[in-house]
Every structure is written in structure tokens, then in C-alpha cells.
Biopython code that builds the backbone (N, CA, C, O; Angstrom):
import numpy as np
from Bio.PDB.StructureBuilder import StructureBuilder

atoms = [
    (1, "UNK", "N", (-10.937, 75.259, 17.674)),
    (1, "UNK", "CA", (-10.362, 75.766, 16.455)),
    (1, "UNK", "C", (-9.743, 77.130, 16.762)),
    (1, "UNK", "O", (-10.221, 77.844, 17.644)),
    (2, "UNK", "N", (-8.621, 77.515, 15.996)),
    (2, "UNK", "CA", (-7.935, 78.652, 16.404)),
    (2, "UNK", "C", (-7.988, 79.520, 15.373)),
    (2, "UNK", "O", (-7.447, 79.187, 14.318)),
    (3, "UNK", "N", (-8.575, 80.654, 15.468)),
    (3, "UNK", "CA", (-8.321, 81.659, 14.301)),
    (3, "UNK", "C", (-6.987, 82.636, 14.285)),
    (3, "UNK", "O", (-6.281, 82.949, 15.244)),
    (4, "UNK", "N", (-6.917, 82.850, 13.509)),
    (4, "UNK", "CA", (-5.857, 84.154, 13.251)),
    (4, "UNK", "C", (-6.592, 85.719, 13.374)),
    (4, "UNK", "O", (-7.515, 86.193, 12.712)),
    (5, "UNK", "N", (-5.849, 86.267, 14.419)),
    (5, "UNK", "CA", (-6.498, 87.775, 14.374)),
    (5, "UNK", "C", (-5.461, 88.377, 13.677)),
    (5, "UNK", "O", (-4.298, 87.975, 13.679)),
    (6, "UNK", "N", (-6.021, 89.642, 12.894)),
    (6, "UNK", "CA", (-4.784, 90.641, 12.679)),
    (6, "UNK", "C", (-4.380, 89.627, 11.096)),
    (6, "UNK", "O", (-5.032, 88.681, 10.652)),
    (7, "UNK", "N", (-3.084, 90.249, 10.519)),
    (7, "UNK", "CA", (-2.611, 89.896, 9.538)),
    (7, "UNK", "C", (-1.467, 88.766, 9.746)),
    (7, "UNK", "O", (-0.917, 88.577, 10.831)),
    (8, "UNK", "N", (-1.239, 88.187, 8.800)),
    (8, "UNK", "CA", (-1.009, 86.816, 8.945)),
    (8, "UNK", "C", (0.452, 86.608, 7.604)),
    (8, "UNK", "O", (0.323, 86.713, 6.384)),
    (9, "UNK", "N", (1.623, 86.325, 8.315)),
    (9, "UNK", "CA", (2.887, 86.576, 7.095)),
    (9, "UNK", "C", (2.403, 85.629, 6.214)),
    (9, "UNK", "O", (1.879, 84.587, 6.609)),
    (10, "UNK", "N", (2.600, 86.043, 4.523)),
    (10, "UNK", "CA", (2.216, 85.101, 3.609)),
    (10, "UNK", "C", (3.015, 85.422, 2.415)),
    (10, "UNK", "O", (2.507, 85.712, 1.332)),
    (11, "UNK", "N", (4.859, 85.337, 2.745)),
    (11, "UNK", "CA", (5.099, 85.466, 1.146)),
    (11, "UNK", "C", (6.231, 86.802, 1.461)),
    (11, "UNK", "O", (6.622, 87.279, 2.526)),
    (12, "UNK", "N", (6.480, 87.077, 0.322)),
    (12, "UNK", "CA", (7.506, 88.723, -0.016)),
    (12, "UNK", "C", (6.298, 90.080, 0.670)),
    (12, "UNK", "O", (6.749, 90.778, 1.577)),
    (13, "UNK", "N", (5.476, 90.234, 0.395)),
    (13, "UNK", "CA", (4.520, 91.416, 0.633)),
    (13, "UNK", "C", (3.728, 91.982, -0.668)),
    (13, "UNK", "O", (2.923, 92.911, -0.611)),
    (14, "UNK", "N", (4.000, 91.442, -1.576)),
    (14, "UNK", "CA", (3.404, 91.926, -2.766)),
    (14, "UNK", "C", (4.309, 93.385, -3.303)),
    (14, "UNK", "O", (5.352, 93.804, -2.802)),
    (15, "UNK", "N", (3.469, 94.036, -4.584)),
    (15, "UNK", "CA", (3.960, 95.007, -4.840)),
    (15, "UNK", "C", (4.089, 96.519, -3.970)),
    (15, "UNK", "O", (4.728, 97.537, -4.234)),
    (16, "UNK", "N", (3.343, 96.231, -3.021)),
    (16, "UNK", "CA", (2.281, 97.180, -2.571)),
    (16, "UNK", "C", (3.773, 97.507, -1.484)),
    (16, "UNK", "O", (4.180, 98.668, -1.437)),
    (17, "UNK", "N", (4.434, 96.511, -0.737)),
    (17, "UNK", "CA", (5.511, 96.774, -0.104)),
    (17, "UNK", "C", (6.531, 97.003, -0.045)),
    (17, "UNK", "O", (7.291, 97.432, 0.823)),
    (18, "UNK", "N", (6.617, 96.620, -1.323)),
    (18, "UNK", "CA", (8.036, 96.687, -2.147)),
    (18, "UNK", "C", (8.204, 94.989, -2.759)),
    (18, "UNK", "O", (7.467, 94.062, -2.423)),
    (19, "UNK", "N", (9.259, 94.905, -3.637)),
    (19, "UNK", "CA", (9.655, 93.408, -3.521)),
    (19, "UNK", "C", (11.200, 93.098, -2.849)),
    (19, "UNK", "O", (11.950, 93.955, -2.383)),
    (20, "UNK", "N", (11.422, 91.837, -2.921)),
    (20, "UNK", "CA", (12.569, 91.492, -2.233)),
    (20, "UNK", "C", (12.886, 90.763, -3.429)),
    (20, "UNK", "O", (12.263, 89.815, -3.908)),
    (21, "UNK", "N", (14.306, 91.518, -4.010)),
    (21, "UNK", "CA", (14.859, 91.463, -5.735)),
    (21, "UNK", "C", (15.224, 89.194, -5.052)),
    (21, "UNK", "O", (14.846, 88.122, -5.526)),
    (22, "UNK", "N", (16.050, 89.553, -3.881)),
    (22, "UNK", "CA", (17.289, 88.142, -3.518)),
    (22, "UNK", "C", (15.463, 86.849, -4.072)),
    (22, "UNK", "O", (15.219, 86.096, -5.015)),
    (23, "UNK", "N", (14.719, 87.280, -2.862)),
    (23, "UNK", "CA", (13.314, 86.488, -2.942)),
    (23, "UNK", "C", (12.787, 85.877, -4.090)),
    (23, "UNK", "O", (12.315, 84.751, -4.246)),
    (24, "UNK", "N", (13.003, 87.130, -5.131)),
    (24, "UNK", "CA", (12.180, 86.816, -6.220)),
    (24, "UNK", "C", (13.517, 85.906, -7.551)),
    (24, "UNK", "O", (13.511, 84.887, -8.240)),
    (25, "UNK", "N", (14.378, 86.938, -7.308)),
    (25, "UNK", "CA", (15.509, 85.678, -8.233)),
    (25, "UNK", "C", (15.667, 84.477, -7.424)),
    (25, "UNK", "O", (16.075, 83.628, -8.217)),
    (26, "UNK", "N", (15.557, 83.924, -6.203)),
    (26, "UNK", "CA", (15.780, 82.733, -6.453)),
    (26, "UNK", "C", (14.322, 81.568, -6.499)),
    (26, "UNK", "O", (14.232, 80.341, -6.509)),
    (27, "UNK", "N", (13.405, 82.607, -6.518)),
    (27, "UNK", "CA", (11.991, 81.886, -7.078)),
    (27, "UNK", "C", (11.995, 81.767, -7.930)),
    (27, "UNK", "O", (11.791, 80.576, -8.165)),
    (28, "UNK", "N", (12.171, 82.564, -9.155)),
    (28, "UNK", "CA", (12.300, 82.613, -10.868)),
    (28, "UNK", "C", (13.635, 81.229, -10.940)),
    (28, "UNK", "O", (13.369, 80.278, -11.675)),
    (29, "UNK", "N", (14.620, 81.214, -10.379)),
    (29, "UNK", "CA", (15.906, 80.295, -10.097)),
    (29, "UNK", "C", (14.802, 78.711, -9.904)),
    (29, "UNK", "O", (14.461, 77.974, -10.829)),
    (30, "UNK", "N", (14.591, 78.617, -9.031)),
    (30, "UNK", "CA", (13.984, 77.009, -8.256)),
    (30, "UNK", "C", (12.675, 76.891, -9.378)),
    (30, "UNK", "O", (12.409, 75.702, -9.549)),
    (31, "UNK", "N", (11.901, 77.687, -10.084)),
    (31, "UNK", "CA", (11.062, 77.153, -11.284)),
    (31, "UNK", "C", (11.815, 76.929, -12.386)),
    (31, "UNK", "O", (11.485, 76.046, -13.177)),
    (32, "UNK", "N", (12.767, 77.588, -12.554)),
    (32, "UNK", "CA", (13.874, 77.246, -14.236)),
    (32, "UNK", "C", (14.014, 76.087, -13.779)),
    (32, "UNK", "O", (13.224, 75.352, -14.371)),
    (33, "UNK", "N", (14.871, 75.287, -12.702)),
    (33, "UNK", "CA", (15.251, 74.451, -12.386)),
    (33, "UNK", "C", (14.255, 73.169, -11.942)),
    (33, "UNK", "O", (14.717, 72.077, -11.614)),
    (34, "UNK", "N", (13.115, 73.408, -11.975)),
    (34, "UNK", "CA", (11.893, 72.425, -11.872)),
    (34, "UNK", "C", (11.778, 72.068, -13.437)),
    (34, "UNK", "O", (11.882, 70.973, -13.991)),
    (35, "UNK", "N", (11.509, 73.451, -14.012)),
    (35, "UNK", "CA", (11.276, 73.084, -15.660)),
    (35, "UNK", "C", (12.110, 72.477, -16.110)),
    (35, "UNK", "O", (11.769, 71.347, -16.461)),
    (36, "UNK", "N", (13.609, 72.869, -16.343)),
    (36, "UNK", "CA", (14.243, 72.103, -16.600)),
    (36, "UNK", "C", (14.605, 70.270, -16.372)),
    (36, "UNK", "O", (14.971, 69.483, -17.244)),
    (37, "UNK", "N", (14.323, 69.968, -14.761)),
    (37, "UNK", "CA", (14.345, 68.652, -14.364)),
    (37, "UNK", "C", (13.400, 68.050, -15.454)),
    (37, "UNK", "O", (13.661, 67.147, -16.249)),
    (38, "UNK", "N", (12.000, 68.908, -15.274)),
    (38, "UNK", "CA", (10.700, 67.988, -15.851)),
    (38, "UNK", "C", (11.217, 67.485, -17.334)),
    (38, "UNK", "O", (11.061, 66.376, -17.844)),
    (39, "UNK", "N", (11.882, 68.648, -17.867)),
    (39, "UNK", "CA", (12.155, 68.461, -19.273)),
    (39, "UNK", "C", (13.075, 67.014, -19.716)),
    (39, "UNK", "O", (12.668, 66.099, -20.431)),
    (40, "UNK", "N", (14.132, 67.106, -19.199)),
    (40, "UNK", "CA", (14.695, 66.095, -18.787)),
    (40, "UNK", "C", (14.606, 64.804, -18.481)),
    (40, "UNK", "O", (15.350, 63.881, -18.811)),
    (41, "UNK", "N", (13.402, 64.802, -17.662)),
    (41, "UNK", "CA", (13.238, 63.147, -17.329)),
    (41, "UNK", "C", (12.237, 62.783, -18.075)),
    (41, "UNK", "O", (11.931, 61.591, -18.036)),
    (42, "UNK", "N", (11.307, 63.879, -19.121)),
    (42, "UNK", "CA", (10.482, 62.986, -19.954)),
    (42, "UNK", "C", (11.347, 62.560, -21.697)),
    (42, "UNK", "O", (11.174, 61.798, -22.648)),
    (43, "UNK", "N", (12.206, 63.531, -21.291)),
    (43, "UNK", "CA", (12.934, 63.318, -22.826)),
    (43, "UNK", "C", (14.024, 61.690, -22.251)),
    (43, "UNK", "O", (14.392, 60.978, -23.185)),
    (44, "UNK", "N", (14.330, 61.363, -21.188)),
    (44, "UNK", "CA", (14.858, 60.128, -21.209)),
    (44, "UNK", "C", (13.873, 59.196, -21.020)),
    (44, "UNK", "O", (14.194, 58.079, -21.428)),
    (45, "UNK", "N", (12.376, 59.314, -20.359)),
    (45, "UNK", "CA", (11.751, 58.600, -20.138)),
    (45, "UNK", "C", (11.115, 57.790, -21.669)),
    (45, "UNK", "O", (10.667, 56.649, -21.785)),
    (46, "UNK", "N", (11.319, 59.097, -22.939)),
    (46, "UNK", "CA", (11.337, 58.625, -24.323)),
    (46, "UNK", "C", (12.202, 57.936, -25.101)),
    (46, "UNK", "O", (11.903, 57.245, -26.074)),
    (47, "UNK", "N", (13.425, 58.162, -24.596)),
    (47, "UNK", "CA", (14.569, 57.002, -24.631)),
    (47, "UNK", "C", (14.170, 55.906, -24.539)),
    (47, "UNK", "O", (14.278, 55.100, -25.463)),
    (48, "UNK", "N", (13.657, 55.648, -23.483)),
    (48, "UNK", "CA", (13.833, 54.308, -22.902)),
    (48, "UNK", "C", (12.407, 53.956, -23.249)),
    (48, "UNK", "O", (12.182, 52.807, -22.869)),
    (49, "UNK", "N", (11.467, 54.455, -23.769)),
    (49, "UNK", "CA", (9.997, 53.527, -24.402)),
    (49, "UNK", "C", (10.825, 53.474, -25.781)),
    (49, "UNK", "O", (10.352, 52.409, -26.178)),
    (50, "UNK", "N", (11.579, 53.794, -26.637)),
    (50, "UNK", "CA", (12.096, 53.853, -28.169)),
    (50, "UNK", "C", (13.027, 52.607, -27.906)),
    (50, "UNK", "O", (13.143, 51.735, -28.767)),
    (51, "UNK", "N", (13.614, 52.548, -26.829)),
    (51, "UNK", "CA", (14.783, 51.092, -26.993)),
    (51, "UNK", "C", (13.987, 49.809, -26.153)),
    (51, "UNK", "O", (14.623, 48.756, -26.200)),
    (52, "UNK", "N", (12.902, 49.757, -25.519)),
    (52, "UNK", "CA", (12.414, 48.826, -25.348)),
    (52, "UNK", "C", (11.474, 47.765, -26.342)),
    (52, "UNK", "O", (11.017, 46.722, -25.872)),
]
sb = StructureBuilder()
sb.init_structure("model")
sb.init_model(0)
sb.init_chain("A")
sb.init_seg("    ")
for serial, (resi, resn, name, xyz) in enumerate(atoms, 1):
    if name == "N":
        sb.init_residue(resn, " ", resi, " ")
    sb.init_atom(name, np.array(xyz, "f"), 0.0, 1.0, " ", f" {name:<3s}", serial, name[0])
structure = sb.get_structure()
């Protein structure tokens, strides 16, 4: 088994390092765009139980 010594990259760095503005808008970007999909395919998935 292999451990990790020392610190280990995980992410932007938190607040503590600063943030990375590009990082974080297109994270806030790729969840709108998840929410949105989800929204989407259950409102047709209700379509289509109403016309069956």
C-alpha cells in the first residue's frame, strides 16, 4: 500500500489561498447546467407518463 507523504493537490486551495475567480465560475457554470438538464428531463419524462 502506498501512502502519501506531505500534502496532496485537492481542488482550487480553499479560501485560505486565495480563489481561482476562472475555477470557480465555471463550477457554479457545469452545476447550473446539471440543474438545468435534471429539470428538463423530468418535466418531459411527465409528458410522456400524461400521454401514455
Amino acid at each position: 500500500m502506498v501512502l502519501p507523504h506531505g500534502g496532496v493537490d485537492g481542488g482550487d486551495g480553499g479560501v485560505a489561498t486565495g480563489t481561482d475567480r476562472g475555477l470557480a465560475t465555471a463550477g457554479a457554470g457545469l452545476v447550473g447546467a446539471a440543474a438545468l438538464g435534471g429539470l428538463v428531463l423530468m418535466r418531459r419524462r411527465r409528458v410522456d407518463e400524461f400521454a401514455a
